[in-house]
C-alpha positions in Angstrom: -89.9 -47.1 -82.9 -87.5 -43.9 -82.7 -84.4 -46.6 -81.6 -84.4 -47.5 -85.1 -83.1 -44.1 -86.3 -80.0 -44.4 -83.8 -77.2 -45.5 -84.6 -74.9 -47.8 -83.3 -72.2 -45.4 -81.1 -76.0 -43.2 -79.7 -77.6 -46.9 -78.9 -73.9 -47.9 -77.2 -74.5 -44.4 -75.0 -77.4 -45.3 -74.1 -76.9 -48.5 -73.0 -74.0 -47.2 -70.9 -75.9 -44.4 -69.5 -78.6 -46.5 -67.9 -75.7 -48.8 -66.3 -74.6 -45.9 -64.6 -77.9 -45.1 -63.7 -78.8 -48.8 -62.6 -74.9 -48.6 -60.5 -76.3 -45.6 -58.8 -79.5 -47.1 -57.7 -77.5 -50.0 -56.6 -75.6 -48.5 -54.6 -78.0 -46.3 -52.9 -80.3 -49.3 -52.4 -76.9 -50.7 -50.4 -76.0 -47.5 -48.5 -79.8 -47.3 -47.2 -79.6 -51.2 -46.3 -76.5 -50.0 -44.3 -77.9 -47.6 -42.8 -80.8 -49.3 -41.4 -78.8 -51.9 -40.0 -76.3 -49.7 -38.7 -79.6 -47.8 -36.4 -80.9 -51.4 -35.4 -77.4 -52.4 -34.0 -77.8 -49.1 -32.2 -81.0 -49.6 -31.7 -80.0 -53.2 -30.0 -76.9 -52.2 -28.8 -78.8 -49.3 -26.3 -81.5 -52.1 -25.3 -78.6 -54.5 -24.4 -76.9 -51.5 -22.1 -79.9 -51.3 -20.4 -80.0 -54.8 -19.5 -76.4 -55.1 -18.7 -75.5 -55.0 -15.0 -71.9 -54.3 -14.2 -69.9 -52.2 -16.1 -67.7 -55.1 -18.0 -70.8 -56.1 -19.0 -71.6 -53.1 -20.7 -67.8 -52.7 -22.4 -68.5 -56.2 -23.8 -72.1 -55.5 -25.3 -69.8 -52.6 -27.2 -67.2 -54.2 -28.1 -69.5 -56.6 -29.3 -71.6 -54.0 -31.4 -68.8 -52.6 -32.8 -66.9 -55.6 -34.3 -70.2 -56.6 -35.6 -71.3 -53.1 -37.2 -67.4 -52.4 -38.6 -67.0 -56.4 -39.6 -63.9 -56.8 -38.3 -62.3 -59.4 -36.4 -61.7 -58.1 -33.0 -61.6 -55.1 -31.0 -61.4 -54.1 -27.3 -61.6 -50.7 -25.4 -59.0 -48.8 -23.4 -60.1 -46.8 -20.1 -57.5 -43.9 -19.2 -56.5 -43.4 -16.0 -57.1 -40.2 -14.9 -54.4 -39.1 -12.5 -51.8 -40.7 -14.8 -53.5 -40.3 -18.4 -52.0 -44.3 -18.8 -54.0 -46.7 -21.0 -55.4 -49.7 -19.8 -57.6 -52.7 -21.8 -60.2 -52.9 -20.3 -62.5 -55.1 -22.4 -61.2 -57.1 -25.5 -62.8 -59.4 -28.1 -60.8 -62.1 -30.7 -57.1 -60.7 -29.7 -54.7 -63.0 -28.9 -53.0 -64.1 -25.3 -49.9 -62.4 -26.9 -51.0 -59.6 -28.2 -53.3 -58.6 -25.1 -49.8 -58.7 -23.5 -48.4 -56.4 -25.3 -51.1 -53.9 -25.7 -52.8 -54.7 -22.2 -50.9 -50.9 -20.7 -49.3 -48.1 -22.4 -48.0 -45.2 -20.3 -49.1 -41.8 -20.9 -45.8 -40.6 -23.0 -46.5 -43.6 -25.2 -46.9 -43.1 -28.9 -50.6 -44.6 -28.7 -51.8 -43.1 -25.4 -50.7 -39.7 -27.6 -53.0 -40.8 -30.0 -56.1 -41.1 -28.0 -55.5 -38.3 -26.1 -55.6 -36.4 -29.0 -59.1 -37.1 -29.5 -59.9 -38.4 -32.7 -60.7 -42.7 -34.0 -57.7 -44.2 -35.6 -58.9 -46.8 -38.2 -55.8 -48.7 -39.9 -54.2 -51.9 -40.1 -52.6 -52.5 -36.8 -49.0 -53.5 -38.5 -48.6 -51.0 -40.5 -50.1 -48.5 -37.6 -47.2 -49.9 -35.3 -44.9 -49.5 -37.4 -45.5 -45.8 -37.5 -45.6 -45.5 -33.7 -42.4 -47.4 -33.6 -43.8 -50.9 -32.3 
């Protein structure tokens, strides 16, 4: 047995080694399982769009899939208005009667209608995030 020979500290490397290597495995193994559920929430999510008749519908079936997929809490979407470029909810999941009243309408020189219209997701806790736009 050629462990015999090692000592102690090479043994201790070892050991450490293959717990990195068994941490990387892991964690592919999880990112993969992520993955394939992430492409059968798709997967579900375009089925249930297809089967979805009026356009509320289909906001909800997203809203849906996305709290689901991201494991948050709640979620809603936001339609701009095209003549105005205001904000408007139009679809909303797990928010409160309080909070939907404040965040129900933003105008278009609003600190959050500025950040969608600059294009990109905003991910963030939403008290800290108002904080920055001044809410």
């Amino acid at each position: 047995m050629k462990d015999e020979y090692k000592n102690k500290t090479q043994l201790i490397d070892e050991l450490n080694e293959l717990r990195r290597q068994v941490a990387e495995l892991e964690s592919g193994k999880a990112r993969q399982e992520q993955a394939e559920q992430l492409l059968q929430t798709q997967h579900d999510l375009g089925l249930a769009l297809i089967a979805a008749g009026s356009l509320e519908e289909k906001f909800k079936r997203c809203v849906d899939s996305a709290i689901n997929a991201s494991e948050m809490d709640c979620g809603g979407i936001y339609l701009v208005d095209e003549h105005t470029g205001e904000l408007n909810l139009a679809c909303h999941q797990g928010l409160s009667a309080k909070f939907i009243k404040q965040v129900s309408h933003y105008k278009a020189d609003a600190p959050n209608a500025k950040l969608v219209q600059a294009g990109q997701p905003v991910y963030g806790n939403y008290q800290l995030l108002a904080k920055k736009l001044g809410g």
